[in-house]
N, C-alpha and C positions, 0 to 999 in steps of 0.2 A: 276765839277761833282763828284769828287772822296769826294770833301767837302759832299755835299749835303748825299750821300751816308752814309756816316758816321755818319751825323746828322740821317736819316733816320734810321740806322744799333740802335744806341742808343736806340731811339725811341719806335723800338720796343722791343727792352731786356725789357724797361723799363716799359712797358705798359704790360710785359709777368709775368714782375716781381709782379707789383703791383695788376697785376689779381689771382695768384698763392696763394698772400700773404690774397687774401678775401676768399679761398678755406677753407671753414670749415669741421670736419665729421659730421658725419650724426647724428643727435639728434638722443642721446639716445644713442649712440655707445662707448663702454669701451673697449679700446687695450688691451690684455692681457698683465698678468705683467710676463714679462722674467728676471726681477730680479733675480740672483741665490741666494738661500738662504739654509741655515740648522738649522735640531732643533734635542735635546735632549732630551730622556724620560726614565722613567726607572720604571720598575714592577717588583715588591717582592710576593712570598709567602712564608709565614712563618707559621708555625704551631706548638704545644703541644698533643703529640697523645698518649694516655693511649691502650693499647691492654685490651679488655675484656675478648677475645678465638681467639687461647686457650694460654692455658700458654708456659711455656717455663723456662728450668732449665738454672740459671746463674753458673758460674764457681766452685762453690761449691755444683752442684746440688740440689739448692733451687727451687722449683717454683713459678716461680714470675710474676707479670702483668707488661709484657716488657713496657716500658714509653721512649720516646725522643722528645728532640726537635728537627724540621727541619725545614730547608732554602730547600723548593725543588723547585722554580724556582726562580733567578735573573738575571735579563739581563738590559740592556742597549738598549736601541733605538735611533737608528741616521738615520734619513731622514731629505729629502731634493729635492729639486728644481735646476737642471739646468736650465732648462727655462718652461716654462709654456706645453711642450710636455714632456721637461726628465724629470723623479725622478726617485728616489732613494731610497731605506733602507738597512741598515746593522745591525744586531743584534747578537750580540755576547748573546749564554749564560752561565750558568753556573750551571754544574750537576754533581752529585755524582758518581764515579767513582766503578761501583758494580761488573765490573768482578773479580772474584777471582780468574784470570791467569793473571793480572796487578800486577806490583809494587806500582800501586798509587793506591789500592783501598781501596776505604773507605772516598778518597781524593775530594775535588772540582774542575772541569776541565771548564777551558777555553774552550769554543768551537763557532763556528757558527750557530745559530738556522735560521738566515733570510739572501739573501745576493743577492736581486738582483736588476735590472733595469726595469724601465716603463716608456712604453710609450705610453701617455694619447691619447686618438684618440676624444675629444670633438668636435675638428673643422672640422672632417667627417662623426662624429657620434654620438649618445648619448650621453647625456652629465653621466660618471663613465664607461665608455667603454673604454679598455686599452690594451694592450698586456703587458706580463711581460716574464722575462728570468734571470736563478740564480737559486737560493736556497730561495724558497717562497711557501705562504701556498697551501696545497691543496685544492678544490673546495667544497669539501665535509668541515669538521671540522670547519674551519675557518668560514663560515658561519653560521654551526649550534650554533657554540661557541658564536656568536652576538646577539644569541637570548636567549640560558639559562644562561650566565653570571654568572654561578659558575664552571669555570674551576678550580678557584683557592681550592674548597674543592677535585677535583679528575678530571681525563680525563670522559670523555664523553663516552658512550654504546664502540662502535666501537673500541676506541683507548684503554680503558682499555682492553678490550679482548683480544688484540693485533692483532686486522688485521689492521689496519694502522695507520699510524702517522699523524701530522698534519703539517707537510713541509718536501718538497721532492725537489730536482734541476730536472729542468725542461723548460721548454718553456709553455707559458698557453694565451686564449684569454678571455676577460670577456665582456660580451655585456649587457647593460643595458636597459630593453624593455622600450619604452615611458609610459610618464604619471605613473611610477612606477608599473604598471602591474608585474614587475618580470625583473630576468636578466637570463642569460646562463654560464658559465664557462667550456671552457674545456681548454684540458692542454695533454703536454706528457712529464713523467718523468721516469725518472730511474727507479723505483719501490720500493728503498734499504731503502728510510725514509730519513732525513736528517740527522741521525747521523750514517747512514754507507754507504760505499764507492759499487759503483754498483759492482756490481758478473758475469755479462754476457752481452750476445746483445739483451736481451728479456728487452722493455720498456712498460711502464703503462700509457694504455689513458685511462683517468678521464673521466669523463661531469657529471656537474649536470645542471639541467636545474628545475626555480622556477616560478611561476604564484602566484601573487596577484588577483583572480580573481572579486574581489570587491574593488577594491583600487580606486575608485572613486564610490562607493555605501556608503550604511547607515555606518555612523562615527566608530559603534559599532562591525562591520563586517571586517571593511579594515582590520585589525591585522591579517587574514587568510590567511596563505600559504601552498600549496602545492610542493612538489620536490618530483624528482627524480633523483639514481644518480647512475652511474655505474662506475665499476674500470674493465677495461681488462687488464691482467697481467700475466705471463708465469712466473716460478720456474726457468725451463730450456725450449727448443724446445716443446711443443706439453704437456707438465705438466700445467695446466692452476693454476694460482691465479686471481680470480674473484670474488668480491665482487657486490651485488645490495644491494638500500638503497632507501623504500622509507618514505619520511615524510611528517608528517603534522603540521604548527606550529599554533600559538595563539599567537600575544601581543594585551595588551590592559597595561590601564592605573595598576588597581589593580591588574592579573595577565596574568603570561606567561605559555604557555604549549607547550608539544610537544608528537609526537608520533612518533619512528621510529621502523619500520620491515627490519631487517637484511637477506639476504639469501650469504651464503658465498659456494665456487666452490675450495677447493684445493688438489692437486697433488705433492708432493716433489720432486717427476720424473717420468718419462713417461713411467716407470715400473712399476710405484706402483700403487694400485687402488685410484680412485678420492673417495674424503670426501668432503661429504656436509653438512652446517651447516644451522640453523633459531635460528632467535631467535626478541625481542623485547626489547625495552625500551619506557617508558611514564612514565612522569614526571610533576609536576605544580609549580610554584613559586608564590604561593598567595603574596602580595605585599599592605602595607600602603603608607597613606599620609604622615607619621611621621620617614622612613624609615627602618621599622621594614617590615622584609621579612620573607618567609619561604621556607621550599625546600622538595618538597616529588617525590621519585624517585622510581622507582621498574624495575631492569632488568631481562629479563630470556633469557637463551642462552639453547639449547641442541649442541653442539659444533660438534657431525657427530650424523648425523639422523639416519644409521644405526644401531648406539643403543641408540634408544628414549629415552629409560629411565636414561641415563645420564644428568643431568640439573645442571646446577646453575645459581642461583639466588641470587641477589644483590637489597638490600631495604636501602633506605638512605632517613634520616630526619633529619631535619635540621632548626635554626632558624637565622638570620642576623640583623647584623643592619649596614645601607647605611650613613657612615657619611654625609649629607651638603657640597655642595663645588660647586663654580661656574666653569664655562667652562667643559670642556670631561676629566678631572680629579677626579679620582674615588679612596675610600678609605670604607673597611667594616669590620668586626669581626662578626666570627659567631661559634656557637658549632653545633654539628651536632653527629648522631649514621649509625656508617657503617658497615651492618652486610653481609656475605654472608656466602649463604649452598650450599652444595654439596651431590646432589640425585643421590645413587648408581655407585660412581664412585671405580676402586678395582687398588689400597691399598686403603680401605678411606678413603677419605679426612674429616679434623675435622673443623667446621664451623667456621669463622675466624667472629672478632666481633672488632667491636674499639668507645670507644668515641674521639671528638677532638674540641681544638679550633685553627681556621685556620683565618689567618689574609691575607689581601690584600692592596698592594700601587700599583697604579695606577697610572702614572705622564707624 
């Protein structure tokens, strides 16, 4: 009997075995690749910029039409894949050192521009649905930046005027609506930017939230988006910094547009009186088959509404040309005119002007 049993014990391993081994998956079914992997990339701006206005006396008080070259952005990009749920990026960059209570100024500094963790939520969610955590972009910039594609001649309405930057450390969630309708973004960060160290217990929740609302209508229509986006933010206790932003974009093949309306809420301390600001930016990137682009921009800011008649204004025109080049690798040259005025500000201000030719690596 104990024979027999054994024969029979075999039997069926083997009959378990041979059924297991005709178990196929399901047509059409592709396993995520948990490969770990990393890659390298690296973006240059480089420029030649002639100052038009105003002048400016050199060492022997001559007045002269200031002229440099500059490297103002290079960094490095390293991302990568733990598995098909983790990544990663780290981005070091590297930026001119302009305080003039530094021993290094004037210098080029190592620093951290990107530096955090994601984790992709595709298998419970949309597929570009994530959570992140680090030193990574804010919701606002970094998307607006994907659509006018000349950062590399100057920041953007918002970040040149200085109310915020465009990477902050923080925690952020990002949801991708179906069928590309649009995604969400929100986030809470420190408030400080990513190149200074936070100041107090007062943190900045973000959200922007975008609608494609023809992204499956006429071919000629999808390229329209709306957003809006808020920043809630404290100086100190009960001092609000508060920015809203809303916009409107455009791609299409031959050109890209945008419209953004600024309204800005700040407080230094919760003694002083609040200052509010408006203001706009609209822009268009006309665009060929041949990679000849163009750039027309016009900003106006009144920076506290309390006195209207403070304004400036920023016009920039500009011409590119998009080298050829296969894959998400991008390389351009462009010259361009960057003038801004300044209405009834006291001491006042004298109208700043510059020509430039500004180059881009992309890799």
């Amino acid at each position: 009997m104990t024979y027999m049993r054994a024969v029979m014990a075999l039997a069926i391993v083997g009959y378990a075995s041979n059924a297991s081994a005709q178990i196929t998956p399901a047509a059409g079914y592709t396993p995520p690749d948990d490969t770990p992997s990393i890659r390298v990339g690296a973006v240059l701006y480089a420029d030649y910029t002639y100052t038009l206005d105003p002048k400016t006396a050199d060492a022997d008080g001559n007045l002269i039409h200031f002229s440099q070259f500059n490297v103002t952005r290079s960094y490095i990009n390293i991302t990568g894949n733990i598995s098909h749920i983790v990544a990663f990026r780290i981005t070091p960059d590297v930026a001119r050192e302009t305080s003039t209570f530094s021993n290094l100024v004037g210098s080029l500094e190592f620093r951290i521009k990107y530096a955090y963790a994601q984790f992709n939520l595709d298998d419970w969610m949309t597929k570009g649905s994530y959570a992140r955590f680090g030193i990574q972009q804010t919701p606002w910039l970094d998307f607006a930046e994907g659509v006018y594609r000349y950062r590399f001649q100057g920041t953007m309405f918002v970040e040149r005027e200085g109310y915020f930057a465009s990477a902050d450390a923080g925690a952020s969630f990002h949801y991708q609506l179906p069928s590309n309708y649009g995604d969400v973004h929100v986030g809470v960060f420190n408030g400080e930017n990513y190149n200074r160290a936070e100041a107090n217990d007062q943190k900045s929740l973000q959200f922007r939230a975008t609608v494609r609302p023809l992204a499956t209508g006429v071919p000629v229509l999808r390229g329209i988006r709306a957003s809006v986006f808020y920043d809630a933010d404290s100086y100190v206790k009960n001092a609000p910094r508060n920015r809203f932003i809303g916009g409107l974009n455009f791609e299409h093949t031959y050109v890209n547009a945008g419209f953004e309306y600024l309204s800005t809420k700040d407080q230094a301390s919760s003694i002083l009186p609040k200052r509010e600001g408006r203001g706009y930016s609209i822009w268009a990137t006309p665009k060929s088959t041949n990679g000849v682009e163009g750039l027309l921009r016009f900003d106006h800011l009144t920076p506290n509404t309390a006195l209207d008649a403070q304004r400036r204004n920023r016009t920039i025109l500009g011409v590119a040309y998009w080298f050829p080049h296969q894959g998400s690798v991008s390389s351009a040259m462009m010259l361009d005119y960057d003038g801004q005025t300044f209405d009834n500000f006291a001491p006042a201000l004298a109208k700043q002007s510059r020509l430039a030719v500004h180059g881009l690596i992309s890799f």
